[in-house]
PAKEMI-449852 format. One record per atom (N, C-alpha, C, CB): x, y, z. Coordinates in steps of 0.001 Angstrom, whole numbers, plus 500000, padded with zeros to 6 digits. Glycine has a CB too. Layout:
N
XYZ;...
This chain:
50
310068260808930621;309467260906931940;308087261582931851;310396261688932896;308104262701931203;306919263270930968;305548262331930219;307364264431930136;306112261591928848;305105261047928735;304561260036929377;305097260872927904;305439259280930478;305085258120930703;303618258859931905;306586257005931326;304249259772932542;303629260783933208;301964261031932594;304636262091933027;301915261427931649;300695261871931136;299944260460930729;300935262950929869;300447259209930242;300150258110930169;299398257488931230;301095257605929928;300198257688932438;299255257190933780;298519258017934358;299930256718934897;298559259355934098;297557260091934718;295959260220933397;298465261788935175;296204259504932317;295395259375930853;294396257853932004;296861258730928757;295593257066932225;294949255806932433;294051255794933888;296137254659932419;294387256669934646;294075257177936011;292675257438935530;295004258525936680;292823258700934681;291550259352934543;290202257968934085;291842260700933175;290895257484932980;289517256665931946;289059255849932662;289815255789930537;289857255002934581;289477254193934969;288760255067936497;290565253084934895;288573256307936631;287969256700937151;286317257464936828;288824257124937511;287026257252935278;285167257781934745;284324256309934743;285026258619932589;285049255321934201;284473253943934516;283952253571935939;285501252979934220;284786253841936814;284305254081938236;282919254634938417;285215255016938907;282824255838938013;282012257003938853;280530256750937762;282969259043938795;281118256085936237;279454255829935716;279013254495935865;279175256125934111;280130253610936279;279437252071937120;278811252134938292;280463250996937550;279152253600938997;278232253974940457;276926254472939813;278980255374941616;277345255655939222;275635256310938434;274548255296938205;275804256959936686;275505254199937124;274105252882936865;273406252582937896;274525251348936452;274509251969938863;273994251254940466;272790251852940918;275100251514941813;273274253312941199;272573254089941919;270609254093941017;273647255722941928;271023254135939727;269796254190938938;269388253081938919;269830254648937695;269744252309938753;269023250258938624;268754250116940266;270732248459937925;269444250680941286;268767250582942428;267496251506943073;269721250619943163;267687252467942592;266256253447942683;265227252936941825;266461255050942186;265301252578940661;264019252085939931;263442250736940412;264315251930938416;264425249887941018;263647248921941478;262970249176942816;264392247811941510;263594250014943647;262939250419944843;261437251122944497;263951251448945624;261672251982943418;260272252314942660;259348250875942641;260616252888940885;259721250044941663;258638248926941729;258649248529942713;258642247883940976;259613248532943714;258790247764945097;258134248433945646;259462247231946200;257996249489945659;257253250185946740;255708249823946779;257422251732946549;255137250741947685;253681250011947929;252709251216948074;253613248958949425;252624251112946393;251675252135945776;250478252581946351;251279251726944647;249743251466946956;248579251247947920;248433252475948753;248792249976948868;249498252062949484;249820253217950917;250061254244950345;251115253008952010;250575254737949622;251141255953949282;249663257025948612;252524255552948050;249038256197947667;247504256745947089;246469256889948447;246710255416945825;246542256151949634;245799256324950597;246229257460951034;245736255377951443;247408257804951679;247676258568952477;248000259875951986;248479258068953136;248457260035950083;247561261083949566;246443261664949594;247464261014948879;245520260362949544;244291261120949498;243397261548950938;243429260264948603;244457261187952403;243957261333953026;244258263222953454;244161260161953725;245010263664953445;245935264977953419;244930265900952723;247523264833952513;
């Protein structure tokens, strides 16, 4: 009982770190492209207007 126990809470865990670093990527492949989209233009203007 015990091991089957530690078995699914083993398998629990490895498919929750898979989880939480398939979000991390997301989160990073979606911020860097929001980086290239952005609109550098505006942003250097309205620096240099300040």
């Amino acid at each position: 009982m015990v091991v089957g126990q530690n078995l699914f809470d083993k398998n629990l865990n490895m498919r929750n770190v898979k989880i939480a670093h398939g979000f991390i990527g997301l989160l990073r492949i979606e911020t860097y492209e929001a980086l290239l989209r952005s609109n550098w233009g505006f942003f250097t203007r309205k620096r240099s207007q300040i």
